[in-house]
N, C-alpha and C positions, 0 to 999 in steps of 0.2 A: 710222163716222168722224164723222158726226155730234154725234155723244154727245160724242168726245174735242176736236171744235170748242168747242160749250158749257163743257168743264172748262177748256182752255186761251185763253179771250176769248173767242170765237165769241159773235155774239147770235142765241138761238135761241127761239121761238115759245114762248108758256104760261108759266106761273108758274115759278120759278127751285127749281133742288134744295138744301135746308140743305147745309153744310159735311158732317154727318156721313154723309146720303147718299150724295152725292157718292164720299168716300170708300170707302163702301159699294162701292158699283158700283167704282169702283176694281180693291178687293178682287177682287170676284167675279172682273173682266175679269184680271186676274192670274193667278190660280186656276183659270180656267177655257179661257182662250183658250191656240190649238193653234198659232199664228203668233208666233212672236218677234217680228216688228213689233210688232205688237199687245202681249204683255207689256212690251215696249222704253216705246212708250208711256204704256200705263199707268202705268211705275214713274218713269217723269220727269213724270208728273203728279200722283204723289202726294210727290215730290222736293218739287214748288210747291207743295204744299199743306203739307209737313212745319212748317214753319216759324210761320205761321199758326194751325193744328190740330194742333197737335205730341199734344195727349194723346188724339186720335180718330186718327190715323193711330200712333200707339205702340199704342196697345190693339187694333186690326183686325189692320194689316196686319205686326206685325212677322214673326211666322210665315210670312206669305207670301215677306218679303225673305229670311229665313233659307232658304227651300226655292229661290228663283232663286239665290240665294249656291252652293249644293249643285247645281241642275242646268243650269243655264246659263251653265259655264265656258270655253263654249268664244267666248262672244259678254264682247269687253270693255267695251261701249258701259254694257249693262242692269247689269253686276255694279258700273260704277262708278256709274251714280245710285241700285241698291240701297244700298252703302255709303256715299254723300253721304248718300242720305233716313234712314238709323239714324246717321249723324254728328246730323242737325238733329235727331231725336226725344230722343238722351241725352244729347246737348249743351246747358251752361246758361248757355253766351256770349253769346247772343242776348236771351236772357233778361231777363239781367242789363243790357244796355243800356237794354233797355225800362224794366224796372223801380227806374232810379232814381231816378225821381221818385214812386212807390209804395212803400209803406210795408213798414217788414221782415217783415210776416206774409206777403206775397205773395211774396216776394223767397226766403222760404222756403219757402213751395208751389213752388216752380217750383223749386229745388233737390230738393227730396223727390221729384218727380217724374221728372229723372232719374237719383236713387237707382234707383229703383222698376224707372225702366224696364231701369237697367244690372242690378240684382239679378236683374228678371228670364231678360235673356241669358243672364245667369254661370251660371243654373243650371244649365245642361247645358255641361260642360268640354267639349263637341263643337264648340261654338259659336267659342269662344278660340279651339280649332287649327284651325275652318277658317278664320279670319284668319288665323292666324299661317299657311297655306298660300298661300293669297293673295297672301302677298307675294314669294312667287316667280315670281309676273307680273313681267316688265321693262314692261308698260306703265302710264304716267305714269296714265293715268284709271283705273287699278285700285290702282296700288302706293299714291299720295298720298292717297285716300282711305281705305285700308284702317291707313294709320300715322295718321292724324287718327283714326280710328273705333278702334284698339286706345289711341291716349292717353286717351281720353275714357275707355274703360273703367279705364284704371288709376287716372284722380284721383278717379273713383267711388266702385268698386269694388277699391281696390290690393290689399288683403291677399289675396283672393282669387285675384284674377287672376293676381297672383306667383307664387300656389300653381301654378294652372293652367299656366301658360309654365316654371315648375323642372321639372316632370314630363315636360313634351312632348318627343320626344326634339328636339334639333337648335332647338329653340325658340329661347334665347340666339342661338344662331350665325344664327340668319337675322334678329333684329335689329339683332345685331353688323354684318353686310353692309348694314346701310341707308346706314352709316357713309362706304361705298366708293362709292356712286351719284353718278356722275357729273353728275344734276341736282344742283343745289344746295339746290332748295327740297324734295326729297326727304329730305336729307341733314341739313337743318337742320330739321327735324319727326321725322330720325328721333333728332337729339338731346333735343328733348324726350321723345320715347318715352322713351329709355333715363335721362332725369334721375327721371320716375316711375318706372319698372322696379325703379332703384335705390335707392330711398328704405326705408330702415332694413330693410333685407332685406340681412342677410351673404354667402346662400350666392348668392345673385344677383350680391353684387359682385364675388364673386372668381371666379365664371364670366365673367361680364364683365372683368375683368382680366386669367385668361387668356386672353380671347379677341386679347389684343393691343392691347386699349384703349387703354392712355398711350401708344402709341407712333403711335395715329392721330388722338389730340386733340392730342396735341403736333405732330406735324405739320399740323394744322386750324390751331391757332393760331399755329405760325407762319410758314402760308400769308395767314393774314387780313392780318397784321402785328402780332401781340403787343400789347401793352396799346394800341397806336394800332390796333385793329382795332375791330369793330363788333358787334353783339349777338352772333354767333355765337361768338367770342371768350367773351364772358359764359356763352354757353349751355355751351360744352366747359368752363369753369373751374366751373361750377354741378355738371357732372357729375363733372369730378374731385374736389371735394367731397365728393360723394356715397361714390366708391370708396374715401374714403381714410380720411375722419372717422371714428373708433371700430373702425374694422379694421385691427389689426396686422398681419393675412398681407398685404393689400394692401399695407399702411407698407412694411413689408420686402422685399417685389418691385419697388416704385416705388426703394427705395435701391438694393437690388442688380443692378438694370438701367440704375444709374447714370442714372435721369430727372432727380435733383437737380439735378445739371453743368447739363442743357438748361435749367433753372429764369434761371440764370443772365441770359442776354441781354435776360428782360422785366424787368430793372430798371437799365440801361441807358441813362438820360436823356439828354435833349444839356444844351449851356453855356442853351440858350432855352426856361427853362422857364412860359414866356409861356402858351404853347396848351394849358391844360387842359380837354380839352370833358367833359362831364357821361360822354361812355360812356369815356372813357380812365381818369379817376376811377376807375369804377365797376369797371373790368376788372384796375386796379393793387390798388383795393381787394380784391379778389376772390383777385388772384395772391398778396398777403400775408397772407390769410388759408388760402391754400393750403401756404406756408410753415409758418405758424402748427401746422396740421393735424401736420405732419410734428415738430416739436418740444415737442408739447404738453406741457404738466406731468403731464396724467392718464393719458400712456403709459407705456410699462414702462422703466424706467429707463435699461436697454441700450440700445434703441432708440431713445431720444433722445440718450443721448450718440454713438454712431453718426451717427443723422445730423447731431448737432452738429459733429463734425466732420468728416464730408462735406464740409456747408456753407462752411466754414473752409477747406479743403482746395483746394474750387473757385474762390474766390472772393465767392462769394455773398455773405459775410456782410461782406467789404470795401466790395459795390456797397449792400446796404442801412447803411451805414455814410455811405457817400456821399450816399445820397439823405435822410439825419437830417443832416448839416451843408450841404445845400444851401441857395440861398434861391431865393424864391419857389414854394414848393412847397405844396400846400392843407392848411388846418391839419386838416382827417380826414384825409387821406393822410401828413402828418407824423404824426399821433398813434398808427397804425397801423402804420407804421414804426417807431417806438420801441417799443413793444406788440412787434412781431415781433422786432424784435433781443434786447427783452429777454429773450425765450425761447430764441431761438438762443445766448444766450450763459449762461444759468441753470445754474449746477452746474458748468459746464465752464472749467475752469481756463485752456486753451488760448485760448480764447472771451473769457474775463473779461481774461486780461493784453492781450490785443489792443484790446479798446477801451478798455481806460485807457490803450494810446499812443496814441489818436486824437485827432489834435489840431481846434480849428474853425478856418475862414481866415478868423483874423481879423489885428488888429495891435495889441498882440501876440498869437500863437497861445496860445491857452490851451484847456486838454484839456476833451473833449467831455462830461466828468461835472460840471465846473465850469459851462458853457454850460446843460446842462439841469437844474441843482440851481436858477440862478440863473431860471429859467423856472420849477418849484417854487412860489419862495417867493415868485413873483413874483402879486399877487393881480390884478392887470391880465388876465392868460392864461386863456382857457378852461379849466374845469372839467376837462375830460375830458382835456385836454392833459397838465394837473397830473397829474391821476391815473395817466398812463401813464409820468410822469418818475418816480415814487417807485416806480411796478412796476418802472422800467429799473433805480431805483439798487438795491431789493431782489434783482433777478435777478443784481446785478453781486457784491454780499455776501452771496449765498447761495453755502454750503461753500466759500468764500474767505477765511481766514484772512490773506493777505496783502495784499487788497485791505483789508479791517477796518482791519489795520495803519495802511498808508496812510492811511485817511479820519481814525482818531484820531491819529495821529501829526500832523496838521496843525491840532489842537488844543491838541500841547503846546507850553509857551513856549521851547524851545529848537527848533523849525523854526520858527514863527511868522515869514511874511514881510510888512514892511508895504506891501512897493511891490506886490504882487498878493492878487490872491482867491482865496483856499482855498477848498475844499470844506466845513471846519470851519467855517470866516468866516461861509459862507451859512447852513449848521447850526445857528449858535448866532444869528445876526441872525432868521431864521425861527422858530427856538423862541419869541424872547422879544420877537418882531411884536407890534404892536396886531392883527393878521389872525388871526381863530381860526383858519382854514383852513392855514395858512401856520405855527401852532404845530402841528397835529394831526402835518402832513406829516413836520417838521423832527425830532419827535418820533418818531416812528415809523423815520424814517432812522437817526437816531441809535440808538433799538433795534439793528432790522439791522445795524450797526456791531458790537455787544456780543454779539450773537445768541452762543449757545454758545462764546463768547471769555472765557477766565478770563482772560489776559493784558491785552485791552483792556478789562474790564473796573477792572482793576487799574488803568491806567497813564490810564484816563478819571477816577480818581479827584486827580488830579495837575493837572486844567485846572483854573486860578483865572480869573476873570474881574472887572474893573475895573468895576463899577456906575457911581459915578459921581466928580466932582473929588473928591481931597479925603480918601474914604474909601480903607480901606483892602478888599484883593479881595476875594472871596467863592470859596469853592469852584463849580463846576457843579452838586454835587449841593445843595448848602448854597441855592442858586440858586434849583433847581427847585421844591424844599417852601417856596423864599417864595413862588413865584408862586402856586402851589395853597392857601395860606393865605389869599391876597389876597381870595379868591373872584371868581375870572376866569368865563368863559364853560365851560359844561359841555364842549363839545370841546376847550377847552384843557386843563382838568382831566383830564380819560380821557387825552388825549395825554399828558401828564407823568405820569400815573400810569401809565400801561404802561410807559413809557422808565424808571421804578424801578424797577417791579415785575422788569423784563429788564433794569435794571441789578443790583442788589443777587441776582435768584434764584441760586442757588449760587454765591457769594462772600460767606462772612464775614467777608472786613475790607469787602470795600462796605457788608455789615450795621453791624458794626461805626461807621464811619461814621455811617452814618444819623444808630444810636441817640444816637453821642455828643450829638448836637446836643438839647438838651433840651426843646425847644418840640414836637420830630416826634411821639413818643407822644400827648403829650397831643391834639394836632390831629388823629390820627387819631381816638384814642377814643370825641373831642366829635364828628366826624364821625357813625363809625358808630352812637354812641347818641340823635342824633337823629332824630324823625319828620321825613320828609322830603316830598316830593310824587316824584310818579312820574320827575319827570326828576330827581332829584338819589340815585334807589334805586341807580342806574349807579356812580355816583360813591362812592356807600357801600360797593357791591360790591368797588369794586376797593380802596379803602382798607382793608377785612378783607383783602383779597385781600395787602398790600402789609406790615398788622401781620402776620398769619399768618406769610409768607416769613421775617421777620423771627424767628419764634420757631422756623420750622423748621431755618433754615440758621445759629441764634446759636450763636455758639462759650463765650460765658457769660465772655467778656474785662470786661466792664462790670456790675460790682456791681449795680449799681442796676435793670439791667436783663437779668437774667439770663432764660433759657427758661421758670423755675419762678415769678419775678414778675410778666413778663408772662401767665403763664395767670391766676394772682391778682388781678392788672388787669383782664383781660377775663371775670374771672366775676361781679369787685364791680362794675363799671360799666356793663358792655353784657350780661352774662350768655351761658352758653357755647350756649345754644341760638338767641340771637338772634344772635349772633354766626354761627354758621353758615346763620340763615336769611339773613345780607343776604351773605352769602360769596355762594347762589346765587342773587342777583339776576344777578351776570353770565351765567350761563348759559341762565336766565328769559330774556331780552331777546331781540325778536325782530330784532332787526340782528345777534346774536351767532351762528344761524347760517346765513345767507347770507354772513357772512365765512368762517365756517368749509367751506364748499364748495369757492373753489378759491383760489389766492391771488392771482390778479388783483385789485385791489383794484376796483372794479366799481358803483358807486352811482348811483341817481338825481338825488340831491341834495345840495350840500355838504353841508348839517346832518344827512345819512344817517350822513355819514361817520365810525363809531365804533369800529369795533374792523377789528383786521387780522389776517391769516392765522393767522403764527405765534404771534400772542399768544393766540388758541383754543387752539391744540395747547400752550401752557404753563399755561393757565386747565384746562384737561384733563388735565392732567399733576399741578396742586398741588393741587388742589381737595380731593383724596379725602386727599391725606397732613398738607395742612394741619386738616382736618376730625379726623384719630385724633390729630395733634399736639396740638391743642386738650384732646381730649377725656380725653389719657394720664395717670396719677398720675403720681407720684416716681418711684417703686418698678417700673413698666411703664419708663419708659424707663432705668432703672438695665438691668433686667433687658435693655429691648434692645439698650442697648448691649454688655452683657457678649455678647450672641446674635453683635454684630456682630464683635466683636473676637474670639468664635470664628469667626467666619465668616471674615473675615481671615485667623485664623490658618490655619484650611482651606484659603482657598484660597491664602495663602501653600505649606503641604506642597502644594497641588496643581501649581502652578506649580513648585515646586522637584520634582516627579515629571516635570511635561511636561518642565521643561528635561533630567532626567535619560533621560527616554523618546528625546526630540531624538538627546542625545548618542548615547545606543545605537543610534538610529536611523542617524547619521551614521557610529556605527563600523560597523556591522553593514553600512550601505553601502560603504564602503571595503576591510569585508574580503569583500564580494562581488565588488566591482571585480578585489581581489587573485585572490580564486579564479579569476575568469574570464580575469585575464593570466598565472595560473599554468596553467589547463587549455588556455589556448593556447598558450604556452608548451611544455606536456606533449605537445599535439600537433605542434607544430611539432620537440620531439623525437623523437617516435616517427615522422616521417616521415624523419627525419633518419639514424634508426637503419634502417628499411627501406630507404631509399638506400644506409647502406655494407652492410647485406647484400645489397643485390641484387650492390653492386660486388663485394664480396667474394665472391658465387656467379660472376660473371663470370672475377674472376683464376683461380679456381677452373679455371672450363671452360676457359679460354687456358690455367692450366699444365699440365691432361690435356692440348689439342690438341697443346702444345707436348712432354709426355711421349711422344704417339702419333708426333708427325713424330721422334725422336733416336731411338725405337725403329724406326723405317722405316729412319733413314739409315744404324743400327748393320749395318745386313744388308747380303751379299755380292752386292749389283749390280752394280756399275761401279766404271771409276776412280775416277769421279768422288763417289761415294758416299765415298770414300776422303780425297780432298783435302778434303773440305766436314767431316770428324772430325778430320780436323787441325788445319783452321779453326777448329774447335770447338774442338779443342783448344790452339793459342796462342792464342785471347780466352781460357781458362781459368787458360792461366800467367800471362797479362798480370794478371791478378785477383790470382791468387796472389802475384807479384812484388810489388804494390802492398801488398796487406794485409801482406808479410813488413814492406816498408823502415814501414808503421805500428808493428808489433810493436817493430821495433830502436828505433823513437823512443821508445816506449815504454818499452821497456827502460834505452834512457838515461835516459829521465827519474827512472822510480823508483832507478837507482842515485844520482843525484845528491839526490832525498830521500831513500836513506837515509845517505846521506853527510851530511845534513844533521840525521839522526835520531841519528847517532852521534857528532855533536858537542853535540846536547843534551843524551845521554846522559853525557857527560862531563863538561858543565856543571851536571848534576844531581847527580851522584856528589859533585864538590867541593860543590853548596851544601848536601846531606843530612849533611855533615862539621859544618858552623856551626849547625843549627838547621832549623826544621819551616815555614820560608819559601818551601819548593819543593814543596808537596803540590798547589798546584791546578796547576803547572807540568808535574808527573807525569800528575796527571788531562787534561792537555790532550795532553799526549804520548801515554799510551794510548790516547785515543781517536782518534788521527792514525793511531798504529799497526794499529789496529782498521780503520780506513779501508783502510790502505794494504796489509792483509791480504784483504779484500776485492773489493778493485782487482786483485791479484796471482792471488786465485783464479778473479774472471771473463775474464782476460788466459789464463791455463790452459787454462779451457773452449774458449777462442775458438780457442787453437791447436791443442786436441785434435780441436776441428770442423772445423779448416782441414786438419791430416792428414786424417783420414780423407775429406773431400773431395778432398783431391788424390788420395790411394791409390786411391780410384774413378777419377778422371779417369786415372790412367795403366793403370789397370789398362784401362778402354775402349780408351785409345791404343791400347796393344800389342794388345791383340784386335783393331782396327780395322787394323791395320798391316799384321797376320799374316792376316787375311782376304784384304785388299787385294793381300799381296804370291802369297795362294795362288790366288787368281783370275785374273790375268793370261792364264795356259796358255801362257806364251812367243811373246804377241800384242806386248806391252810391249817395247820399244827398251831396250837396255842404257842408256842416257843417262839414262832418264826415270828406270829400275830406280836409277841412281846417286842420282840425284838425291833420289828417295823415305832414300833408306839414310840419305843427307847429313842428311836434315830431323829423321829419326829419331834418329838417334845426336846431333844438339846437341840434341834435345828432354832425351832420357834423360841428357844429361850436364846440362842444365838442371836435371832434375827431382830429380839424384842432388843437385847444389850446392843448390838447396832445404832438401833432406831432411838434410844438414849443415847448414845455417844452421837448420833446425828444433830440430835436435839439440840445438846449443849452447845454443837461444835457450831451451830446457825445462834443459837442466846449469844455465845463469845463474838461470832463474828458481828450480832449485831452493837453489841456493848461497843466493839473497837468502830462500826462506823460512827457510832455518836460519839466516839472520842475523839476519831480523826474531823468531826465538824466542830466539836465544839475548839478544837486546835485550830481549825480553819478561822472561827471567828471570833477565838481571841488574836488571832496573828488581823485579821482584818481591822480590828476593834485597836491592835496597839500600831498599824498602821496608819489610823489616819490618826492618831494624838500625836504621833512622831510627823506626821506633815503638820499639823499645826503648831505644835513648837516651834518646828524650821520656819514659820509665816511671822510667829512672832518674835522669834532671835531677829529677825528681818529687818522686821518694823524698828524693835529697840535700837538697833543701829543704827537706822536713817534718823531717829529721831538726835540720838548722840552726837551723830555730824555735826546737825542742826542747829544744837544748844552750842558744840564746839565754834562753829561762825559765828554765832551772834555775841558771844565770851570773846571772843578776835576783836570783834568789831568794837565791842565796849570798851577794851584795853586802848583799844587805837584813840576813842573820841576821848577817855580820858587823860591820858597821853597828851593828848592836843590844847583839852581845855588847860591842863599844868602848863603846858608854854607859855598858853596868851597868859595865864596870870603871873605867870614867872616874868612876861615882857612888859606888865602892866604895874610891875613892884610889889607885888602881892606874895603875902608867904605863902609856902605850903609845907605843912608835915607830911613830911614821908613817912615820920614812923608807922603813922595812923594808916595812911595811904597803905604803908605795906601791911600792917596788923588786918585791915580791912579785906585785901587782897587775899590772906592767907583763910584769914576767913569765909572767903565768898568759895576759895578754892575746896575749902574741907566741907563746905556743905555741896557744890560741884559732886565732891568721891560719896558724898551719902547717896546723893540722889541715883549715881551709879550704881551705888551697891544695892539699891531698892529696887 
């Protein structure tokens, strides 16, 4: 005890032991002694010492703490100054305080060391999982140390250790539960653990996420109080970071568990936004870039529009809406806000028409793209502010057609309002600032505006603008190449030379345009053929960059400057090789591609500020086609054009095939549809048809039961058996009665047609007397006749079936009568015996009056069919005298022709013989001549009339 006085104060006799002795002994007394007091001891003395002698107590005694770690778990006192004294030997916090007044070479020994010392733990994965054991201690002096001594190992040693805790089973989940510990200062160290844990390790985060994560840091933060809370706020929004940034599976469980919605209330402000303290900042900061995370540009495209309208959906994008036209709000937390809207609303239609309604309160209200264009151009405004207004107005005219609209539409002179500020106002007042910065912007806006817009490209060629008294207006574009002539400032130049380049690229009437103006050529020319210094190579580049487009997209409208003269131009004066050497100067430049990464527009310094997103991906796009346009004969682009106008015409047939594919497509659908309303159909017939056979096997079995019961009742049992065939038999007469008084109506009716048949026939006879006027009258009658022949034979059958029907029923009777009356045995009352006689005898005289009224009713029907024959064969008999008449009216006429020519002819030869004798001096009477004439004509009218 002694000894452990000396290490802990104690003053003890003789010369004092060095630090690494000390140590020493330490060790030993660890290693060797059989009392837990005693090791207990030892190891919180070499705790005091850790700190002090950190790399004499890491090199002796780690092994020793590692083996009290393993055997003395049942004491919590030793296991927690074990894990305090290897928090102080790998830990370089302490360190680092000391050493900031010491120079960086020590600052980095003392880092390296505990590299060294963590490397060395990690070697053996035994070590990792008996920590991660450990912390299934509930006690405070075990568990707290043991989450400080496994963070230490992750800022270390991270990759490793990841590896080690993925493998372990159950590993995850027992840091997960730090989460739930009910201390606080447990819980907020096990947030740290889990911000290292998570650090660029995938398969970590989404074990972590399922473990239920967002829904215990969302309740952490807003127990703390949301962005009014304090570093643990910080520390769950560091972690959500972690889970969310660059993993889509995470993205996609944070949406579909609807965590977005909860996102909602941390933005939230009141009317007093007075009390901004440094951590509410810090925490707001943080929760919008946890937005940000979720809407990134570099996500998969789905999944930003999903949760852009989430977003939209819940609210969210109204409240950050809100807190961009507040005031007094801190200009990085405004700049971040605009920054996060303009991604929530990028690409998304939904998104972009909503905050062009968003108006600022002001007096008058005027829309919040006006409010932050006019912050823009305004050169007062922080750097970084600016920069985030021209990403908002980009985010708001990305795949927005309508919006583009808009912005150029308040360019042209017919909306132009003077009592308010356009968004055009600011555009065109910014482009042509004394501020370079404030041109770059306006310019690039205006791009964006035109982006992939053949229409506003078109109708941007239409804005004139008024320079000054006196003169007359200029075009915009006519504009832009004076100011680039002038020789402005190299950022203004690159800025109007993109805003051409992305006006005029496919559109040639903007080309058109240009070249009309006769000064542009040559200024580019002289550009690109001079030697220049390294800042004006930029400026040359894109000027190749600007003739090029020019020779690519010319339609050869303009003599003078058709596709074949400008290559002529650029081979005599700048030459085709130099020419595409200063083409790649823009791609050379090393600001050209740190634009090209993302489209943020993102810089250290105004004068950084040169090139933007989209104009890379079109400098990437022309570069190689302007480069074979330059370099093509005559005859190459004759020939590609012919390639093209086949091509054309190919996919002209091809399209005129899909459309015909479509249509087949859409009948071949339709007559699927039909077969399937046709085979339900079929089926709903065939169940239809099984229903009336079943009924039909039913009537079936009910007319046997009912054939079984009339052959039961026909037999000699009882009276009564008797009375009940009587029964049977008056409902049989009663039937028969009925069907007869049908037959007699029957019967009258066909005799009254053919009473009405035999007055056509007579009316037919007279008109077959005049002429062949009554043939379709005849054909209408026969075919009445034919009917009414028809009618008359199933009227036959019916009464043949109704005899022999009755002839059966009475034949039953009288057998049923004579049964009846022979079974009796003189049981039966004379009365009853009367009575029966009575019933029988008006039956039989009923049945005989029947059988007479049948009689007749077969004599009439026979009478009417020899009436309707003998009608048949007088209409027959006056049918063919009516064709023979018509045979001989025929003849008498051909014959009358006949007689009429040859009466022609005799007039004529007599006629002729009067000339010659008239020429020969001969008289002739005419009287006679005519008396003769008149006479030959009146036996002519006899012969007619006969």
């Amino acid at each position: 005890m002694n000894f452990f006085r000396g290490v802990m104060g104690g003053q003890a006799a003789g010369p004092q032991p060095s630090g690494a002795e000390t140590i020493h002994k330490l060790c030993d007394r660890v290693a060797s002694s059989t009392l837990l007091e005693d090791r207990r001891d030892a190891v919180r003395a070499l705790k005091s010492l850790s700190k002090k002698y950190r790399m004499e107590v890491g090199t002796q005694a780690m092994d020793h703490l590692v083996n009290i770690l393993q055997t003395d778990r049942s004491d919590s006192e030793i296991l927690g100054y074990a894990l305090d004294t290897m928090y102080n030997i790998l830990c370089n916090d302490e360190e680092e305080e000391q050493d900031e007044s010491e120079d960086e070479t020590a600052q980095k020994q003392s880092d390296d060391l505990g590299a060294q010392f963590t490397e060395q733990f990690v070697q053996d994965a035994e070590h990792v999982t008996l920590l991660l054991s450990l912390l299934e201690e509930f006690d405070f002096h075990v568990r707290w140390p043991g989450v400080k001594l496994l963070t230490v190992l992750l800022k270390n040693q991270g990759v490793q250790v990841q590896g080690i805790i993925l493998v372990s089973p159950m590993g995850v989940s027992r840091l997960m539960d730090l989460l739930a510990d009910s201390r606080e200062v447990i819980r907020n160290d096990g947030l740290l653990l889990l911000q290292q844990l998570t650090k660029s390790n995938a398969a970590i985060q989404k074990i972590v996420a399922f473990e239920n994560a967002f829904e215990r840091l969302l309740d952490i933060i807003t127990e703390e109080g949301s962005s009014d809370g304090g570093i643990v706020v910080e520390d769950c929004l560091l972690l959500l970071l972690n889970l969310l940034k660059n993993n889509s599976s995470n993205q996609n469980f944070f949406k579909e568990g609807s965590y977005i919605q909860r996102m909602k209330p941390w933005f939230e402000i009141g009317d007093d936004n007075s009390g901004w303290s440094a951590q509410k900042v810090t925490n707001l900061h943080l929760m919008l870039q946890l937005v940000r995370v979720m809407v990134s540009p570099v996500n998969s495209p789905g999944a930003t529009a999903s949760c852009q309208k989430s977003m939209y959906q819940c609210g969210l994008l109204q409240q950050l809406c809100t807190i961009l036209m507040a005031t007094g709000v801190p200009a990085d937390i405004l700049t971040e806000t605009i920054n996060t809207v303009s991604e929530v609303i990028r690409g998304s239609q939904v998104n972009q028409d909503y905050f062009a309604s968003v108006n600022a309160p002001s007096n008058p209200p005027r829309p919040a793209i006006v409010v932050l264009l006019m912050s823009m151009v305004n050169e007062r405004q922080p750097f970084v502010l600016r920069c985030a207004v021209l990403y908002c107005f980009q985010c708001f005219l990305y795949k927005n057609q309508k919006g583009q609209g808009e912005i150029v539409a308040t360019l042209l002179p017919s909306t132009i309002d003077a009592n308010s500020i356009s968004a055009g106002q600011l555009l065109c007042g910014g482009l042509f600032s004394v501020d370079s910065l404030s041109n770059w912007c306006a310019a690039v806006a205006l791009a964006h505006s035109l982006q992939d817009n053949l229409t506003q490209k078109e109708q941007l060629l239409r804005v004139q603008l008024a320079t000054s008294l006196g003169k007359p207006p200029v075009s915009l574009l006519q504009q832009c190449t004076n100011i680039l002539s002038q020789g402005s400032k190299v950022q203004t130049r690159v800025g109007l030379l993109m805003l051409l380049c992305t006006w005029i690229n496919n559109c040639p009437i903007a080309v058109t345009h240009f070249l009309h103006n006769q000064e542009n050529v040559p200024f580019l020319t002289a550009q690109i053929s001079e030697n220049l210094g390294e800042d004006e190579r930029l400026v040359q580049g894109l000027c190749a960059l600007l003739l090029g487009i020019c020779i690519y997209y010319n339609d050869n409208s303009l003599e003078n400057y058709t596709k074949e003269k400008l290559k002529q131009l650029i081979e005599k004066r700048i030459g085709k090789e130099n020419f595409v050497e200063k083409l790649g100067f823009i791609t050379k430049h090393e600001l050209y591609s740190r634009a090209a990464q993302k489209p943020q527009p993102v810089f250290p310094s105004p004068e950084q500020m040169l090139f933007d997103h989209e104009f890379t991906k079109l400098v990437k796009e022309l570069e190689g086609v302007i480069t074979k346009a330059v370099h093509k004969s005559n005859e190459e682009e004759k020939k590609e054009e012919e390639v093209k106008k086949t091509l054309e015409q190919h996919d002209n047939i091809v399209t005129q095939y899909k459309d015909l594919i479509r249509e087949q497509d859409s009948q071949i659908q339709e007559l699927k549809e039909q077969v399937a309303s046709m085979s339900s159909q079929g089926e709903q017939m065939q169940t239809t048809v099984t229903q009336q056979l079943s009924q039909i096997q039913q009537h079936k079995d009910q007319y046997n039961i009912l054939k079984l019961k009339i052959g039961k009742e026909s037999q000699p049992n009882s009276q009564g058996n008797a009375s009940q065939v009587n029964g049977l038999q008056t409902e049989e007469l009663s039937q028969l009665r009925e069907e007869v008084e049908e037959l007699r109506k029957q019967h009258a009716l066909l005799q009254t047609q053919l009473g009405d048949k035999d007055a056509l026939i007579d009316t037919l006879k007279s008109e077959t007397a005049e002429g062949s006027a009554g043939g379709s009258d005849n054909t209408e009658l026969l075919k009445e006749l034919e009917a009414l022949r028809s009618q008359v034979q199933s009227q036959l059958a019916e009464i043949n079936q109704m005899k022999t029907e009755r002839q059966e029923l009475l034949t039953r009777a009288e057998a049923g009568s004579q049964d009846a009356v022979s079974s009796s045995d003189g049981s039966l009352d004379a009365a009853k015996m009367a009575e029966l006689e009575s019933r029988l005898a008006a039956q039989s005289t009923e049945t005989q009056r029947l059988k007479e009224e049948a009689e007749s009713l077969s004599e009439s029907q026979a009478e009417l069919e020899q009436q309707l024959a003998s009608a048949t064969s007088t209409v027959a008999i006056l049918q063919t005298e009516k064709v023979k008449l018509q045979t001989e009216v025929q003849e008498s006429k051909k014959e009358q022709d006949d007689l009429l020519m040859l009466l022609a002819d005799q007039d004529q030869k007599i006629h002729a013989l009067k000339l010659k004798l008239k020429d020969l001096g001969e008289t002739v009477d005419d009287e006679d001549d005519l008396d003769g004439r008149d006479q030959t004509d009146d036996d002519y009218e006899d012969e007619d009339e006969d």
